[in-house]
C-alpha positions in Angstrom: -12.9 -29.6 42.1 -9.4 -29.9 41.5 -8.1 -32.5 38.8 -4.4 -33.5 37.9 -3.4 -32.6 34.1 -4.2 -36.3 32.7 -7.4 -36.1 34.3 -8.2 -32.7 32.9 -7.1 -33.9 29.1 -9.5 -36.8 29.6 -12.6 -34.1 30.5 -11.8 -32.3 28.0 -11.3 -35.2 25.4 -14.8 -36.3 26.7 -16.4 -32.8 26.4 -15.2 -32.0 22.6 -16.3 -35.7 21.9 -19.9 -34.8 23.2 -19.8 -37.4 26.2 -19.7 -34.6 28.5 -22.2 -32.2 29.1 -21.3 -28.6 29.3 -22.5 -28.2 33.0 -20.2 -30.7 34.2 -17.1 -29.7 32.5 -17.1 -26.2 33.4 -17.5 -27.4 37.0 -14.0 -29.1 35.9 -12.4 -26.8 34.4 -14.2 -23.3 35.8 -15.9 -20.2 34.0 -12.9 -18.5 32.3 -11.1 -21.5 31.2 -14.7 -22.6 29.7 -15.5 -19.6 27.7 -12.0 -20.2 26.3 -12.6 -23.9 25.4 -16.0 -22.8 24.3 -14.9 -20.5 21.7 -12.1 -22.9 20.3 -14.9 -25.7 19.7 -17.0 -23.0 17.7 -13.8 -22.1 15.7 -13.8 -25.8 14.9 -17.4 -25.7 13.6 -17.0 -22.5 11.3 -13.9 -24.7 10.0 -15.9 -27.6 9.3 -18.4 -25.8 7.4 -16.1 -23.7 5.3 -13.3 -26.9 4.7 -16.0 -29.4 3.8 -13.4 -31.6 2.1 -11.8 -32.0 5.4 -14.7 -34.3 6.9 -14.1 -37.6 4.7 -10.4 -37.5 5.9 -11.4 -36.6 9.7 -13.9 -39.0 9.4 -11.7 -41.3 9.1 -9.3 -40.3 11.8 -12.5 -41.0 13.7 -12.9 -44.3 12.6 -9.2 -45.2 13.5 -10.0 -43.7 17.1 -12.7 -45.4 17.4 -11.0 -48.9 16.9 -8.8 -48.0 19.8 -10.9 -47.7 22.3 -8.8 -49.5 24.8 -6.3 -47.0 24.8 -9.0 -44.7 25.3 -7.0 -41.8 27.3 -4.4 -41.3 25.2 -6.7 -41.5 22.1 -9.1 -38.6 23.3 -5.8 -36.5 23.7 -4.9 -37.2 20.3 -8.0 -36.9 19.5 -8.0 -33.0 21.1 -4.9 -31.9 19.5 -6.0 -32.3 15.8 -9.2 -30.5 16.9 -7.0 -28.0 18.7 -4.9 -27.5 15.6 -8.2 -27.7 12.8 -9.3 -24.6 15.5 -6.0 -22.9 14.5 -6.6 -23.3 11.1 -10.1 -22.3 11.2 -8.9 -19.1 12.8 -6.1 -18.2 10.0 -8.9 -18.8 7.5 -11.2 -16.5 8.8 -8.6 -14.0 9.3 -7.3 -14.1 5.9 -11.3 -14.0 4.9 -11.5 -10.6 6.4 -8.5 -9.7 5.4 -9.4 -9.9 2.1 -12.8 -8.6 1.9 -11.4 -5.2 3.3 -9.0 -5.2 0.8 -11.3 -5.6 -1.8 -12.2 -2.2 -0.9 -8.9 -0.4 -2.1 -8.3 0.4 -5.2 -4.7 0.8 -6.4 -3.0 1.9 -9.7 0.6 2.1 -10.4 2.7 3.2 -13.6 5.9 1.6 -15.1 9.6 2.9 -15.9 8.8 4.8 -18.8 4.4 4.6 -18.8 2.1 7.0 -18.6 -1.3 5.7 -17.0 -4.5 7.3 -17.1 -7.0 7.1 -14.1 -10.6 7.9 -13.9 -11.9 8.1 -11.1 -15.8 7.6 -9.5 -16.7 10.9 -9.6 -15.6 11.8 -13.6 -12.5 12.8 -12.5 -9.3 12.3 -13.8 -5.3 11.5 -12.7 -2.4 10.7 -14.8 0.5 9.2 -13.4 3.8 10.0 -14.7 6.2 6.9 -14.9 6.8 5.0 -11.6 3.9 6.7 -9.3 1.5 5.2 -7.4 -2.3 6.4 -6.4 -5.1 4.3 -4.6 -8.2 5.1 -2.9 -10.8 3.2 -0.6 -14.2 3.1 -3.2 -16.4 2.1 -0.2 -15.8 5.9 1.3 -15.6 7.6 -1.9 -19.5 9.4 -1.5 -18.0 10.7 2.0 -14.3 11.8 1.0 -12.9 12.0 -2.1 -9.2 11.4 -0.9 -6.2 9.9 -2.6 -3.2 8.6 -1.9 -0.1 9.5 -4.6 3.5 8.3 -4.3 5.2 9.8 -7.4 4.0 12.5 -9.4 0.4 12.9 -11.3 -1.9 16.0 -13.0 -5.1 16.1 -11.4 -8.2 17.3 -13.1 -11.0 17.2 -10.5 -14.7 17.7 -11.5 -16.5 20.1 -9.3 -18.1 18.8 -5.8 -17.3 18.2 -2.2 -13.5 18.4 -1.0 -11.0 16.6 -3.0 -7.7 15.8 -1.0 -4.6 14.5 -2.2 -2.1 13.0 0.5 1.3 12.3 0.2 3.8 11.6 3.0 5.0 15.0 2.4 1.8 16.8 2.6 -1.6 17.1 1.7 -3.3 19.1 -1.7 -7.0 20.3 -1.1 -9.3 21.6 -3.9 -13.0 21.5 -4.7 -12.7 21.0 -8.4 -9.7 22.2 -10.1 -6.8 21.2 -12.5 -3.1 20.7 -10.7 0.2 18.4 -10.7 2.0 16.9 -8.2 4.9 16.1 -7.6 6.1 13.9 -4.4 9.4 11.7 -3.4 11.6 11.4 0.0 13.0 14.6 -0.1 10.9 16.6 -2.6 7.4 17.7 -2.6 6.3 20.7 -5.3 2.4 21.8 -5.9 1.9 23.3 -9.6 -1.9 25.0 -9.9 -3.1 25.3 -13.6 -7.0 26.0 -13.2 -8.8 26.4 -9.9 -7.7 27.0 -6.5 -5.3 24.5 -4.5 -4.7 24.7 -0.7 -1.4 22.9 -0.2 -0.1 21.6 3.7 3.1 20.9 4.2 5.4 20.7 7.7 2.5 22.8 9.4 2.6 25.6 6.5 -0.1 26.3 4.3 0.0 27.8 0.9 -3.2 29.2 -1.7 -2.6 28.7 -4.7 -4.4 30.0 -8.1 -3.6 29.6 -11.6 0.6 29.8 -12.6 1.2 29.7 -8.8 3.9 26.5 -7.7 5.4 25.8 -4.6 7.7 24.0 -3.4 9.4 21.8 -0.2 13.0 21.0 -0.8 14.6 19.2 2.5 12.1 21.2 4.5 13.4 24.5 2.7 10.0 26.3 0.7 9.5 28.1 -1.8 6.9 29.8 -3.8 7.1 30.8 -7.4 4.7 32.5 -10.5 5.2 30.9 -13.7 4.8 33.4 -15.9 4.7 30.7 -19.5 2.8 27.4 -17.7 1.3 25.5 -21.0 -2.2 23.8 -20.4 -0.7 20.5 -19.1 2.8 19.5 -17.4 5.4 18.8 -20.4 5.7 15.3 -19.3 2.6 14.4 -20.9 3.7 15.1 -23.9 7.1 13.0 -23.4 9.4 15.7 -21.8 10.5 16.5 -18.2 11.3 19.6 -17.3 12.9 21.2 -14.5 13.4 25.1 -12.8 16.3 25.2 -10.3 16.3 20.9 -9.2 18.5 19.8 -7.2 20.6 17.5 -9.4 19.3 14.0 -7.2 15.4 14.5 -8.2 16.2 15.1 -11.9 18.1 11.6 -11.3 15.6 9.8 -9.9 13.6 10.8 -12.6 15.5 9.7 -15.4 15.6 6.1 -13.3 11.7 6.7 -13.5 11.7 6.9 -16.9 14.4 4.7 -18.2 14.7 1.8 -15.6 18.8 2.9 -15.3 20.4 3.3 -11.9 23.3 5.9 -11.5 26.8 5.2 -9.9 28.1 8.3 -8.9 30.5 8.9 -6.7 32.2 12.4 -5.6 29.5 13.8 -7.3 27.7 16.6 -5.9 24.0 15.5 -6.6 22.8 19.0 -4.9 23.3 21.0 -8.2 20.6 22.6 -9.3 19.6 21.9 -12.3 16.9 23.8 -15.0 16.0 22.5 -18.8 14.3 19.5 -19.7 14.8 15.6 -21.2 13.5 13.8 -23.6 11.4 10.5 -21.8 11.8 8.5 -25.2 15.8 8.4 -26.1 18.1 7.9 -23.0 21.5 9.2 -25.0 19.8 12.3 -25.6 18.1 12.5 -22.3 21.4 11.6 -20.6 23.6 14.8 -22.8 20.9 17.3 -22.5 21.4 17.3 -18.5 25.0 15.7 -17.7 26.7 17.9 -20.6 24.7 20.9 -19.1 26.3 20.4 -15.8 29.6 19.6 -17.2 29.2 15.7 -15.5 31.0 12.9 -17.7 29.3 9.7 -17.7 29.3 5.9 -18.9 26.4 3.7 -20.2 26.7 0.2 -18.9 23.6 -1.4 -19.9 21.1 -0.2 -17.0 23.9 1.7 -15.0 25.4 5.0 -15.8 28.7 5.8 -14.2 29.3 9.7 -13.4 32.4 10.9 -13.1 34.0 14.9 -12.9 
């Protein structure tokens, strides 16, 4: 049956408005083009029911409708396009819905310029997150996979029991229960075990690593290293960062991490390597103890620092 578009708005003005049978319109309109219609008139119905204060005002665009019934053509078509948009709605709602209840099932913590933040997490373990790092985990898969997600650096202290991974995007730490720190940014990635046994992945290489072992991925370039004088946690715990042979960029980025200061630094070559430590509590001192040891002038301006030879 082949109808002009006028006549097909009309059909399906009458069919949303209930004075056409379902039969008859899909011998209008076909099988395919009816499932379609079919599912936008449901989507209109889980709207209804979820925007209840809608009804009183479409109520009375149905009043108004009705009251025009002469016109009657043009009034279904109206009629269909604030169904047709409500079905739109209805659609966003639910999708935001769901997109919200999956959320719920991530849980996320983040750290300051300057904070430590302590994590525990389901299992009895803990994670603290030097300044500026992020961790998050799904909780709903937790009894399946202990995995985490770090972006920054954080000291790990696992509890005993099935496989405990840590990912970052520039590898991944394994360990069954076990006390290490990581340390992750764009171009830097270093392991450091202090109790246990780590696995660590990086670029398709795969290091062991026991108590006072570290390795490291610099720009893709590895290396491992015994520490022969590791103290029971990382030094930045108790409010110092230290640093063995870093290029001069990472100890920068995390003096922004812990002082909220960006660096202008021109003609200055930021892939010095760099060993000793900062203090994370004064930014004068931290700033002398590693420019002056690089022989690197600089400038406080508020929250930038100018570097100059």
């Amino acid at each position: 049956m082949k109808t002009t578009k006028n006549e097909h708005d009309v059909f399906l003005a009458h069919w949303m408005d209930g004075q056409l049978s379902d039969s008859a319109f899909k011998k209008v309109v076909g099988d395919e083009e009816f499932k379609i219609y079919n599912k936008i008139k449901a989507g209109i119905g889980v709207y209804e029911h979820l925007q209840k204060p809608l009804d009183d005002t479409y109520a009375k665009i149905q009043a108004r409708i009705k009251d025009k019934r002469n016109a009657q053509s043009k009034t279904k078509t109206i009629n269909l396009y604030v169904k047709v948009a409500m079905a739109i709605a209805a659609t966003i709602v639910l999708f935001l819905s769901a997109t919200f209840f999956l959320k719920t099932s991530n849980v996320e913590y983040a750290s300051n310029f300057g904070e430590l933040k302590t994590v525990a997490l389901l299992d009895g373990s803990e994670v603290i997150l030097n300044a500026k790092s992020n961790l998050k985990y799904n909780k709903k898969d937790w009894k399946h996979k202990r995995e985490v997600f770090l972006d920054g650096e954080a000291f790990f202290k696992v509890t005993k029991g099935k496989t405990f991974t840590v990912v970052t995007k520039n590898g991944t730490v394994t360990v069954l229960g076990t006390q290490f720190n990581v340390n992750t940014s764009p171009s830097f990635f270093e392991v450091t075990c202090y109790k246990g046994k780590v696995k660590v992945t990086s670029n398709n290489k795969e290091f062991i690593l026991t108590p006072n072992l570290s390795v490291r991925n610099t720009n893709g370039v590895f290396e491992k290293e015994t520490l022969h004088e590791l103290d029971a946690n990382p030094s930045w715990i108790h409010g110092e960062s230290s640093f063995r042979r870093v290029p001069l960029k990472q100890v920068m980025m995390a003096l922004e991490k812990q002082f909220n200061i960006t660096f202008s630094a021109k003609n200055i070559d930021d892939t010095v390597l760099f060993t000793g430590s900062f203090d994370n509590k004064d930014l004068n001192t931290a700033l002398s103890s590693v420019f002056d040891t690089v022989n690197i002038k600089y400038t406080i301006l508020d929250k930038k620092i100018l570097l100059s030879e």
